[in-house]
C-alpha positions as a printed Julia matrix, in Angstrom:
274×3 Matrix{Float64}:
 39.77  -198.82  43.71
 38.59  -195.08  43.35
 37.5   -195.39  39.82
 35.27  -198.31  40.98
 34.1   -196.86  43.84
 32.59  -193.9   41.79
 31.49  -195.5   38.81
 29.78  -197.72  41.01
 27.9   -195.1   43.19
 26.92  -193.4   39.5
 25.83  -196.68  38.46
 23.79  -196.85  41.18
 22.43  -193.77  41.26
 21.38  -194.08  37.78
 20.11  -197.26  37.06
 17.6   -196.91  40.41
 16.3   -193.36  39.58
 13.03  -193.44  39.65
 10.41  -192.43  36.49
 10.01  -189.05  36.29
  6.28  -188.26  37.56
  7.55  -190.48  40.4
 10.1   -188.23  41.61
  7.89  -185.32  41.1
  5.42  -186.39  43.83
  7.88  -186.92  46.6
  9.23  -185.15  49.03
 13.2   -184.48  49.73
 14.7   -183.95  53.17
 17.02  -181.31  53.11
 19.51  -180.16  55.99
 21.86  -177.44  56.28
 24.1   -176.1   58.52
 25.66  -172.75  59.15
 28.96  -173.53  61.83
 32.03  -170.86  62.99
 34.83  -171.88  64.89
 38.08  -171.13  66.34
 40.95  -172.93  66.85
 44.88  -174.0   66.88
 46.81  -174.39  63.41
 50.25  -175.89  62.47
 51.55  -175.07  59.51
 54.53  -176.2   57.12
 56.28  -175.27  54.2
 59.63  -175.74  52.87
 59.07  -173.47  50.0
 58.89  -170.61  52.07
 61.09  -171.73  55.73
 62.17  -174.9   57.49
 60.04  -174.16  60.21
 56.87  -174.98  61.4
 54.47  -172.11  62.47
 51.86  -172.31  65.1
 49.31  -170.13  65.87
 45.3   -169.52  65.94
 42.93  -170.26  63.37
 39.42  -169.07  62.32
 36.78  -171.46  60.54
 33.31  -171.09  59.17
 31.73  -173.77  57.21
 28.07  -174.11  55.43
 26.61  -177.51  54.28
 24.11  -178.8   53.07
 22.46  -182.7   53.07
 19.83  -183.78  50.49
 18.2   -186.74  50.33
 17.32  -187.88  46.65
 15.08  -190.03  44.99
 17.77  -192.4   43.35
 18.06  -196.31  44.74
 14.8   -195.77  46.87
 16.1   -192.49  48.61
 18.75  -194.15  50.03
 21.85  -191.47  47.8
 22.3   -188.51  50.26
 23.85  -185.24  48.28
 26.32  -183.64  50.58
 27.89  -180.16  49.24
 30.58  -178.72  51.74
 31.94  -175.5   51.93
 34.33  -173.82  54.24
 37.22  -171.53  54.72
 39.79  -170.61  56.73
 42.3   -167.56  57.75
 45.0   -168.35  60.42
 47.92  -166.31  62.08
 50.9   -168.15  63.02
 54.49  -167.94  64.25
 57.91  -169.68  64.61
 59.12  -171.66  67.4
 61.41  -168.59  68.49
 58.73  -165.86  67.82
 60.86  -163.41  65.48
 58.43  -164.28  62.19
 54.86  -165.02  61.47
 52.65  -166.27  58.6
 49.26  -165.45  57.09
 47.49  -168.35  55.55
 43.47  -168.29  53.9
 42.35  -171.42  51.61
 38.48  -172.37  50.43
 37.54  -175.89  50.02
 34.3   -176.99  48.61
 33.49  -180.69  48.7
 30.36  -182.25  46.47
 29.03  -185.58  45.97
 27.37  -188.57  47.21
 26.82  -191.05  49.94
 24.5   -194.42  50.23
 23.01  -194.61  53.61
 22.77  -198.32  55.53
 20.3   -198.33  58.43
 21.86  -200.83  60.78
 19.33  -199.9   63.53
 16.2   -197.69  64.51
 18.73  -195.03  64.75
 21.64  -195.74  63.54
 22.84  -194.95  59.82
 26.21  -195.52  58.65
 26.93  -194.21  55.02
 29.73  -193.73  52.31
 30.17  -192.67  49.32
 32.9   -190.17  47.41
 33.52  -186.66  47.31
 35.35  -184.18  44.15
 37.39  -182.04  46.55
 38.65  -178.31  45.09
 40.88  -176.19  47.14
 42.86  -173.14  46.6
 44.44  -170.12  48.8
 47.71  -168.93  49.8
 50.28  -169.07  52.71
 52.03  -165.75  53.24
 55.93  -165.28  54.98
 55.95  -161.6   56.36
 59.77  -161.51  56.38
 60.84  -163.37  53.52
 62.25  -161.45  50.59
 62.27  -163.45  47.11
 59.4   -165.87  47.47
 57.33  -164.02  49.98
 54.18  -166.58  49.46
 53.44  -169.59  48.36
 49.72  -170.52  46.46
 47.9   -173.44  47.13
 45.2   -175.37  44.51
 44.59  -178.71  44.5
 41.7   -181.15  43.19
 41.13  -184.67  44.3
 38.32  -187.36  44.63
 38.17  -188.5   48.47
 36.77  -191.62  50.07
 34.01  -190.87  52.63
 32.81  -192.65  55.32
 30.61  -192.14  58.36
 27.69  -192.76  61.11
 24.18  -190.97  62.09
 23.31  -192.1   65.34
 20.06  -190.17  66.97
 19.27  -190.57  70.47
 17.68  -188.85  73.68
 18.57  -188.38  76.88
 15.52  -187.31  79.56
 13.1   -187.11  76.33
 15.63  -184.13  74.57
 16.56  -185.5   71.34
 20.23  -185.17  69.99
 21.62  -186.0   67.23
 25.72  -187.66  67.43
 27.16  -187.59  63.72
 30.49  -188.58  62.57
 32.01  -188.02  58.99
 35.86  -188.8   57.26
 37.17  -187.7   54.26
 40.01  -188.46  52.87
 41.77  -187.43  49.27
 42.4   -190.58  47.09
 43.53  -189.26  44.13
 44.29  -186.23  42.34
 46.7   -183.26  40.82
 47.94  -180.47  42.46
 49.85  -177.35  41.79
 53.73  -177.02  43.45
 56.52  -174.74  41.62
 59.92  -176.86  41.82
 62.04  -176.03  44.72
 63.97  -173.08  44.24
 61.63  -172.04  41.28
 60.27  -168.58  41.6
 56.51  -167.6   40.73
 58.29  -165.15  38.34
 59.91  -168.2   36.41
 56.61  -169.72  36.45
 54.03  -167.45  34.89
 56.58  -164.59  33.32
 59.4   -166.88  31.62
 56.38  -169.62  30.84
 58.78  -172.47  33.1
 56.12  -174.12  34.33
 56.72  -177.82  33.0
 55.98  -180.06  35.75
 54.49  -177.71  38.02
 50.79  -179.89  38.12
 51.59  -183.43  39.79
 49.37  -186.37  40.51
 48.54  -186.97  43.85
 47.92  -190.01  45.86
 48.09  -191.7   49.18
 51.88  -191.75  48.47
 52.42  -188.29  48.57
 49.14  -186.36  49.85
 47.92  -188.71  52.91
 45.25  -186.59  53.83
 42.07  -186.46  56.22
 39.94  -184.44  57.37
 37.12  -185.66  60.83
 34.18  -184.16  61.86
 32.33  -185.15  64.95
 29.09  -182.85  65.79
 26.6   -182.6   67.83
 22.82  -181.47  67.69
 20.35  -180.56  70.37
 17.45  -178.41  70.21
 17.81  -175.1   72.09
 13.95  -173.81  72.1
 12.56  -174.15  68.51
 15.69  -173.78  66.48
 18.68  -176.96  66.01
 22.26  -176.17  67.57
 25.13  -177.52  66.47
 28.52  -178.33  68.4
 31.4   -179.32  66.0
 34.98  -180.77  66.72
 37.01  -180.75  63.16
 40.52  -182.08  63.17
 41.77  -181.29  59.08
 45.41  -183.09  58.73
 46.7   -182.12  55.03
 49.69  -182.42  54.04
 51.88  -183.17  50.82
 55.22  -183.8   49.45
 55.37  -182.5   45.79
 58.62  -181.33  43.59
 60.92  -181.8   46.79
 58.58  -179.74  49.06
 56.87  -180.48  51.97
 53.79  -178.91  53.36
 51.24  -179.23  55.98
 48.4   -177.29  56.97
 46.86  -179.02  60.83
 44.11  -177.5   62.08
 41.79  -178.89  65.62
 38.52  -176.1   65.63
 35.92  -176.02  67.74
 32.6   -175.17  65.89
 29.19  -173.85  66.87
 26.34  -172.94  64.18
 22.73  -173.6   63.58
 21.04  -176.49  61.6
 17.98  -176.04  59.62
 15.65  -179.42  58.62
 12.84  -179.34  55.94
 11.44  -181.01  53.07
 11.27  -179.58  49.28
  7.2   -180.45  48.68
  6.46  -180.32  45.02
  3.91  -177.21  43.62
  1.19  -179.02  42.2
  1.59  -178.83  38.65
  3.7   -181.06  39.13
  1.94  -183.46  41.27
 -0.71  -183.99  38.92
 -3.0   -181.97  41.63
């Protein structure tokens, strides 16, 4: 299904891009978004405890939308970027955990206009992540690294509207990994065993829906305050794994607020034949 899915969006893409002193003379709607947030995060490990650890997390995000010129400007080019660093504890407060991860999302999405203002659109995603979750009181395996690769499934909705002649903007997106590999020592296996001794057979695993059912939603909203675009943001990112007999979880629900930025790329004129 995933294969498909892209090599059908590439198809697509390809086969409807337009001739090249076409694309030159049009413009390209581009939007990007700047967004901070704080929130609550849950996280899991069996690597490093049984226990889960709760606690507060800080977000910030940047992403950018462009609309290209392939199948009649209806491919959107989404690149998504964000990071994280959270503080968290155990049930009975006696240990804590330090956690940071980057994840950068690129790729596509075809947009269907079912109304005036309404757009739903999908499309697929390469999804790279890496960081590290840190136990302040354990003594042999202290921290456990994170890195992971996937293609996800995305799906969502545009809807614009106003309300007493202010115009807002209500946008929903969901990703979700469909397949992919990613990086889990053994349990029991030190990082030691791994990169001094060279025992890292089996330490890369493909992932799937079987073991890495994964999501992340993002529901935003955008208003105008004076001449500049605000944006509210509620994300809820659920991932979670079970690789070489360990389980992990990282649950996050942030609250977001940033600034969007809309414009259009408008070609010099050397290139418009001007």
């Amino acid at each position: 299904m995933l294969p498909f899915l892209s090599i059908l969006t590439l198809c697509v893409a390809l086969s409807s891009a337009a001739p090249a002193d076409t694309v030159r003379t049009d413009n390209r709607p581009v939007e990007r978004a700047t967004m901070y947030g704080l929130g609550w995060a849950n996280m899991y490990d069996t690597y490093l405890s049984p226990q889960e650890y709760r606690g507060i997390e800080f977000r910030l995000s940047r992403e950018s939308l462009r609309r290209t010129h392939w199948a009649d400007g209806r491919l959107v080019r989404q690149s998504f970027f964000q990071g994280y660093a959270n503080y968290t504890h155990n049930h009975v407060d006696n240990n804590n955990t330090l956690a940071a991860l980057v994840n950068w999302n690129w790729g596509l999405h075809y947009d269907f206009p079912m109304a005036d203002r309404l757009h739903l659109f999908a499309g697929s995603l390469a999804d790279l992540s890496g960081g590290f979750v840190w136990n302040m009181r354990n003594g042999n395996n202290p921290a456990s690294a994170r890195a992971a690769v996937a293609v996800d499934a995305s799906v969502g909705a545009v809807w614009d509207f106003r309300l007493r002649r202010v115009p807002f903007r209500l946008r929903y997106q969901l990703d979700a990994p469909l397949a992919g590999a990613m990086f889990s020592p053994r349990y029991g296996q030190s990082y030691y065993e791994i990169f001094s001794l060279g025992h890292a057979k089996g330490v890369v695993k493909f992932t799937s829906l079987h073991n890495r059912p994964s999501w992340r939603h993002r529901l935003s909203l955008d208003f105008p305050v004076g001449r500049a675009q605000m944006r509210l943001t509620y994300l809820w990112d659920a991932q979670q794994a079970e690789v070489n007999r360990i389980r992990t979880h990282a649950y996050a629900h942030v609250f977001m607020v940033g600034f969007v930025k809309r414009f259009s790329l408008i070609p010099s004129s050397k290139h418009s034949g001007q």
